[in-house]
C-alpha positions in Angstrom: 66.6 278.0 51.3 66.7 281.8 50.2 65.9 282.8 47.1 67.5 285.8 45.0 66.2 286.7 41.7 66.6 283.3 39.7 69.3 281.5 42.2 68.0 279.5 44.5 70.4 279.3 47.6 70.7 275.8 50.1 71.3 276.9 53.9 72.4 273.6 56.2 72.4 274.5 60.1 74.5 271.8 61.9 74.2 271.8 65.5 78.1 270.3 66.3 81.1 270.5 64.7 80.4 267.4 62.8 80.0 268.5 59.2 79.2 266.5 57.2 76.4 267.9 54.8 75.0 265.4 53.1 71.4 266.6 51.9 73.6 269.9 50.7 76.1 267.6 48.9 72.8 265.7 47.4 71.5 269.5 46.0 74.6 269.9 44.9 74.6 266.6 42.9 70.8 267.2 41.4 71.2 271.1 40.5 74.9 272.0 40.0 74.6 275.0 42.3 76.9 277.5 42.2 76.5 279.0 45.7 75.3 277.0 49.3 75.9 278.2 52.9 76.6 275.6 55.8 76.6 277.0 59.2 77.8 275.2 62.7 79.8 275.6 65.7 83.1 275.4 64.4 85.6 278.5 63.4 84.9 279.8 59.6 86.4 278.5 56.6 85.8 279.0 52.6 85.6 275.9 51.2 85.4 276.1 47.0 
């Protein structure tokens, strides 16, 4: 987690292309964030 000024923002490093995130869906769930970044070996994609 990083935190800047009163957001606090999730970070999930997967280490295969398998991505499903589900502690960063479960922060998602508990404190309605608006921003998260999931990173892995596959190509990047926006999702939201």
């Amino acid at each position: 987690m990083i935190q800047h000024k009163d957001l606090v923002i999730p970070i999930e490093v997967k280490s295969a292309e398998n991505l499903q995130a589900k502690s960063l869906n479960s922060f998602h769930a508990k404190y309605a964030n608006p921003i998260s970044v999931r990173t892995s070996l596959s190509d990047f994609r926006h999702d939201g």
